[in-house]
N, C-alpha and C positions, 0 to 999 in steps of 0.2 A: 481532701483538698487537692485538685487538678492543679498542674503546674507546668512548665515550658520546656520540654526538651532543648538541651542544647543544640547547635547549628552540630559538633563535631562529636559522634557519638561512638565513643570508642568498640572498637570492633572486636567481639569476644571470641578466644581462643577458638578454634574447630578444630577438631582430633576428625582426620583421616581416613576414609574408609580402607580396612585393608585385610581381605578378604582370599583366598586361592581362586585363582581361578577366572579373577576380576580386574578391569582394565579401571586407573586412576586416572583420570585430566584433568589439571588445573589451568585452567585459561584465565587470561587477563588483561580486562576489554578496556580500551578507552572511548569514550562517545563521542566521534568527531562531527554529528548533527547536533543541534539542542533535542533533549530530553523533553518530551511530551507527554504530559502526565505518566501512568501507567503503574498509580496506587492501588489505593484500596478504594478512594473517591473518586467520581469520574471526573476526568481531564484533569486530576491532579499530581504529583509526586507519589510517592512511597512517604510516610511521615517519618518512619524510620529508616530504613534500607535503603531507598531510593527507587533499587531493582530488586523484586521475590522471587525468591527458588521458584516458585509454581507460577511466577512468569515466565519464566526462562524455560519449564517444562513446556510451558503451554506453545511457547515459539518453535520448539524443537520438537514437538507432537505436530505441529501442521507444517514442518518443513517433510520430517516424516514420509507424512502422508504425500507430499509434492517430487518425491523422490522416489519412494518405493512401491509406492501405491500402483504403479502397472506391473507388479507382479503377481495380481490375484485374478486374471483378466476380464477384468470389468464389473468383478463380483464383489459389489457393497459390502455384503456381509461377510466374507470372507477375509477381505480388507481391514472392517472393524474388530474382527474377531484377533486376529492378528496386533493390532493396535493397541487392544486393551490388553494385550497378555507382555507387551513390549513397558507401554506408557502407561497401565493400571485401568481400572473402573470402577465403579463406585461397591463391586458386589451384588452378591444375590443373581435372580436369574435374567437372562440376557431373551433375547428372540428364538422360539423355537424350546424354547425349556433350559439352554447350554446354561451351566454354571459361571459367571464371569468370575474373572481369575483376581482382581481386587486389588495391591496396592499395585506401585510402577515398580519395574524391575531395573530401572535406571534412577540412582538417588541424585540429586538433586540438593547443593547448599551454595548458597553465596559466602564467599569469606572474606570478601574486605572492597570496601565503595567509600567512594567521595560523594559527597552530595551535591556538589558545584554552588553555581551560582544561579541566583533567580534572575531571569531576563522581564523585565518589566516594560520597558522603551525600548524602540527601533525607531532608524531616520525611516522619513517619508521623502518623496522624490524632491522636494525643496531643502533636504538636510534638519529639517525640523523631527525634535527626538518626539516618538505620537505613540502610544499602544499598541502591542503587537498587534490585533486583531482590526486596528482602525482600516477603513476603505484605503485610507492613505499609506499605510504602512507598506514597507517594500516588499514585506512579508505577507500584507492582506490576502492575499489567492491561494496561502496552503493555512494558513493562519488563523481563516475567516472563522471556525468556532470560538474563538476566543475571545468574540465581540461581546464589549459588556451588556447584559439583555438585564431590561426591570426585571426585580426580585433573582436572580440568577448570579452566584457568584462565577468568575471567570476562573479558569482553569489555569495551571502553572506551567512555563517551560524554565528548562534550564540548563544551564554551559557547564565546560567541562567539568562531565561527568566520569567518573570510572568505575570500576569493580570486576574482581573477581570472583572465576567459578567453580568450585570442583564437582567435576562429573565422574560418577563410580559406574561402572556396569560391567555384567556378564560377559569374558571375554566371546561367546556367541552369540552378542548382539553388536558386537564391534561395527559391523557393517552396517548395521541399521541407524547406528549412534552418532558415527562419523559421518553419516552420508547427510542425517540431519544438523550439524553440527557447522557442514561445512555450508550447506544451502541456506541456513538462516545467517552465516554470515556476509554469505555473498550477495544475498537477493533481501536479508531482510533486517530486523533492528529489534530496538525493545526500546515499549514503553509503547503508546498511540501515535496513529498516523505514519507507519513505516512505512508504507506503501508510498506517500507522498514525501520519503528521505527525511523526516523527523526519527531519530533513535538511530543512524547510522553505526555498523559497525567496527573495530578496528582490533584485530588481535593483535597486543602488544609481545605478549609473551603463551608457550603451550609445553607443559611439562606431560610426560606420560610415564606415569613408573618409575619416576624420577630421571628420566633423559628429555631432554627439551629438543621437543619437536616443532619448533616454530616454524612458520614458514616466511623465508623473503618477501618483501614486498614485491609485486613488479614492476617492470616499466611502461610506463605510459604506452607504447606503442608495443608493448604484450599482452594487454588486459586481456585483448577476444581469446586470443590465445588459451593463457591462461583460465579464461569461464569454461572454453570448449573442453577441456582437459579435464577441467573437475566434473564438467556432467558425464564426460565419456567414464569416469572414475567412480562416478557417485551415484549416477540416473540410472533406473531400470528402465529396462525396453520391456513396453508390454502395452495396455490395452488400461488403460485408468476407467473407475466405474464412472456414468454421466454426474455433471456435476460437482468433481472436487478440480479446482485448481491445481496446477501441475507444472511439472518442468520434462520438457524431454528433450531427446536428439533436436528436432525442429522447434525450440523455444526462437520464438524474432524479440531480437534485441540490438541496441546500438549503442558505441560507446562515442561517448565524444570527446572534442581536441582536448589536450591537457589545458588544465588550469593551474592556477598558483597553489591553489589552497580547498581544502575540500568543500567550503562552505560557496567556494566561487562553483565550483561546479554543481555544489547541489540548486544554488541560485540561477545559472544559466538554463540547466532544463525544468524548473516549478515555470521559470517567464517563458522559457517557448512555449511549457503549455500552455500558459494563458494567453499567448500571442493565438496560439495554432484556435481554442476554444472560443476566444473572444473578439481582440483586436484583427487578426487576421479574416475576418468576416462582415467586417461592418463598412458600409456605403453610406455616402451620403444620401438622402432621400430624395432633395431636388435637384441635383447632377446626375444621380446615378454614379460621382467616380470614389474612391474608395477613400477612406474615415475614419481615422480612429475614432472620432465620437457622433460615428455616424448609423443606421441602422443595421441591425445584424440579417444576415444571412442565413444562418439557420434558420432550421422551416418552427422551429418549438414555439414561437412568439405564436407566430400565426395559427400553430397547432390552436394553441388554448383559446385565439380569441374565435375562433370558427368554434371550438368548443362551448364559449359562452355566449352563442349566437350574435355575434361580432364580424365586421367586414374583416377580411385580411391588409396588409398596407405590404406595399413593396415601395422601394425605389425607383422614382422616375427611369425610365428610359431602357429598363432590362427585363428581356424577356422571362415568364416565370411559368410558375403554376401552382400551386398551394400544395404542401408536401406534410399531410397528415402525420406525421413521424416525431419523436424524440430518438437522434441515433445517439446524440450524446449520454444519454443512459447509460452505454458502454462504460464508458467511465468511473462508472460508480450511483450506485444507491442509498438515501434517497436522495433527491436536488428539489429544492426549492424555487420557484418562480416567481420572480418580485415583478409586478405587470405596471411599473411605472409610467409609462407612456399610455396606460387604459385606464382613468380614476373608475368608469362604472364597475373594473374588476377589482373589489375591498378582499375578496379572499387570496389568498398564498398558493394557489394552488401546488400539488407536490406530485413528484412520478418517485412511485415506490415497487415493488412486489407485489405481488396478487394474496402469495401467500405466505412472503417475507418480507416487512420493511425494506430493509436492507438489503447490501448487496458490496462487500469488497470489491477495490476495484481491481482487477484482473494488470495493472499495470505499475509496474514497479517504477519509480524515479530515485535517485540513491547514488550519492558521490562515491566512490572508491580510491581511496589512498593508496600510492604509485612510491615508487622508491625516490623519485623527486614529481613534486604536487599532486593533483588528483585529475582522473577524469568522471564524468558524469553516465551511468550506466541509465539505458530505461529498457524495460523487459515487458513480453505480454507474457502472462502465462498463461497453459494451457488451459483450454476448458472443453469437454465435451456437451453439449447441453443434454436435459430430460428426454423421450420424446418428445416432439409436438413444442417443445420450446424454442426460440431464439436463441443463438448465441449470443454468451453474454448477457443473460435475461434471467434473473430467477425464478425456482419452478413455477408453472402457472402462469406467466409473464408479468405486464405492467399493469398497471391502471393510473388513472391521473383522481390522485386524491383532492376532493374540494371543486372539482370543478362539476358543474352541473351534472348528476345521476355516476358520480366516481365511474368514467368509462373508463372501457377497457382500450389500452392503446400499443400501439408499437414501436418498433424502435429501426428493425430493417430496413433497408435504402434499395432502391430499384437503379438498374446503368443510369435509367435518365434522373433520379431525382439526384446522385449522387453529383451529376453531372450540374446541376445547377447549385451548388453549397460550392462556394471559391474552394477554402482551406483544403478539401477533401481532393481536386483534380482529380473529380474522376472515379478515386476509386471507394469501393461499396464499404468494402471494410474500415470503417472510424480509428480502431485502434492504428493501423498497419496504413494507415494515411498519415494518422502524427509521427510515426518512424518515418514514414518517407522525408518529411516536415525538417524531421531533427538532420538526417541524413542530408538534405538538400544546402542545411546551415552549417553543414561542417563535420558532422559525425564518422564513424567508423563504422562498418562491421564485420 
């Protein structure tokens, strides 16, 4: 007979790695974003735990690689090889005949988590409480998976969360340990959705060896300081293989002004991007002057419907030219196209991978708590592409799924087309156009 775990599930003793030879650290996080799923069901909690030891590995294995990974220069397999002998592999033989080395050499346990609270309802801009996921929620634009869909249960976020974690490993992985330890706290989170400042994180407390090594919080007006230090501390210089995400000396990132409280500034940069993405782009149609609920400027619209043998539409009075492009790709894969405005197009069409769905997006957004309030961090990180690829494209590039013969499409911007999309002024590069964006509204760097 199946029965109901309690909400408060007492947390059983953990006895200590303690080992010669071996570095102990006990951290202990507090989640100053909501918690986004990052169970065992997708989009859901943990049913137990909340957070898994083998999530936490798994955060700390791709900060890893965004840290150290240019020290193998530019050699994939040597990188992996490396990797698995650090953070384990499944066994058996690897590429080339090599014996893979099998479990992780950094152990991994969670010892003590809250579960928080389930967030169900958020205001909508009239103060009405509506579902996180709803169009109206003030949360809908990083939220929007969690739209209730026929037959599809919706997924769970949740408030203060906490837990702790002890980390054991080989005093000569120190540096590999810490350097990832320090980059997923800075740049990343746990649970889904970090990238978009769900799962933010906050170390409360850090023991090593029984001496507590915490670190200060800083001050609002140290933060760049502060990042630039830990990469010059933590980042290899070297030559990353094409294709993995990274951090190095020239990471572009910008902080912005302080806020009260961490959630105000994870909330001030999700809306500039949807300003910078959406509102910042649309014109009226028959003035030509500028709309919030007027036509968009991006050229994607017009991509698809020139795709579905469709005239293109602009706005009265401004000079154009049809810009066969999706740049916003950048941002993340894959994106859905609702063609509201064209009833002949019944399908969704989608820009994914050629020969990955998917695609992280290469842009961090993520509050950082300040010794009084917080400011708002956003980072691109590094990518070198495949040959023959786009930056910021995964391998093999795009295609546009659904639309007539699934083409093949792009996402680079030429001087002149960048030059006709407002939001961008100008410049080619998408991502390093919303920094300027953030930067124009008040930011740091």
């Amino acid at each position: 007979m199946s029965r109901k775990l309690p909400d408060n599930v007492p947390v059983p003793p953990v006895k200590s790695v303690e080992k010669t030879g071996w570095v102990t650290q006990t951290r202990k996080y507090k989640v100053i974003t909501p918690l986004y799923g990052g169970g065992e069901e997708i989009q859901k909690a943990d049913s137990v735990t909340v957070v898994r030891s083998t999530e936490v590995r798994g955060h700390l294995r791709f900060w890893w690689r965004a840290t150290r990974g240019g020290a193998f220069g530019g050699n994939l397999e040597k990188m992996k090889q490396r990797e698995e002998e650090i953070w384990g592999s499944p066994g058996g033989k690897g590429k080339g005949g090599r014996e893979k080395p099998g479990p992780s050499k950094v152990i991994v346990r969670i010892i003590d988590w809250g579960k928080g609270d389930l967030i169900k309802k958020v205001k909508d801009k009239k103060g009405k409480m509506v579902d996180i996921g709803d169009p109206g929620s003030t949360w809908s634009y990083v939220a929007f998976p969690l739209r209730e869909q026929e037959n599809e249960p919706s997924g769970s976020v949740l408030s203060d969360v906490y837990f702790g974690v002890e980390i054991a490993y080989p005093q000569d992985l120190a540096g590999d340990v810490e350097s990832a330890v320090w980059a997923w706290e800075t740049f990343g989170g746990i649970g889904a959705r970090t990238r978009r400042g769900f799962g933010a994180l906050l170390c409360m407390k850090a023991v090593q060896n029984g001496k507590d090594i915490t670190a200060p919080l800083p001050e609002p007006q140290n933060v760049v300081q502060t990042i630039k230090k830990g990469i010059s501390d933590h980042v290899v210089a070297g030559k990353w293989p094409e294709g993995v995400p990274h951090i190095s000396e020239k990471i572009r990132f910008y902080v912005t002004p302080k806020k009260e409280k961490p959630d105000w500034a994870w909330e001030y940069l999700f809306k500039a991007l949807q300003d910078f993405r959406q509102k910042d782009a649309r014109y009226d149609r028959k003035t030509g002057k500028k709309s919030e609920y007027g036509m968009s400027r991006w050229p994607e619209a017009n991509a698809i419907r020139v795709a579905f043998g469709l005239s293109p539409k602009f706005p009265e009075g401004i000079p154009h030219k049809i810009i066969k492009k999706f740049p916003r790709g950048a941002f993340g894969l894959p994106i859905g196209f609702e063609m509201h405005h064209d009833k002949s197009i019944r399908e969704r069409p989608e820009l994914r991978g050629v020969e990955h769905d998917r695609l992280a997006s290469p842009l961090v957004l993520r509050p950082i708590a300040c010794s009084e309030g917080a400011v708002g961090l956003a980072a691109i990180l590094e990518w070198d592409p495949m040959p023959g690829d786009e930056r910021y494209t995964p391998p093999g590039g795009l295609i546009l799924k659904d639309a007539p013969g699934d083409p093949q499409v792009f996402s680079k911007l030429e001087p002149d087309e960048a030059a006709q999309i407002p939001p961008l002024k100008g410049e080619k590069d998408i991502l390093q156009a919303f920094l300027n964006f953030l930067e124009k509204s008040g930011g740091t760097n």
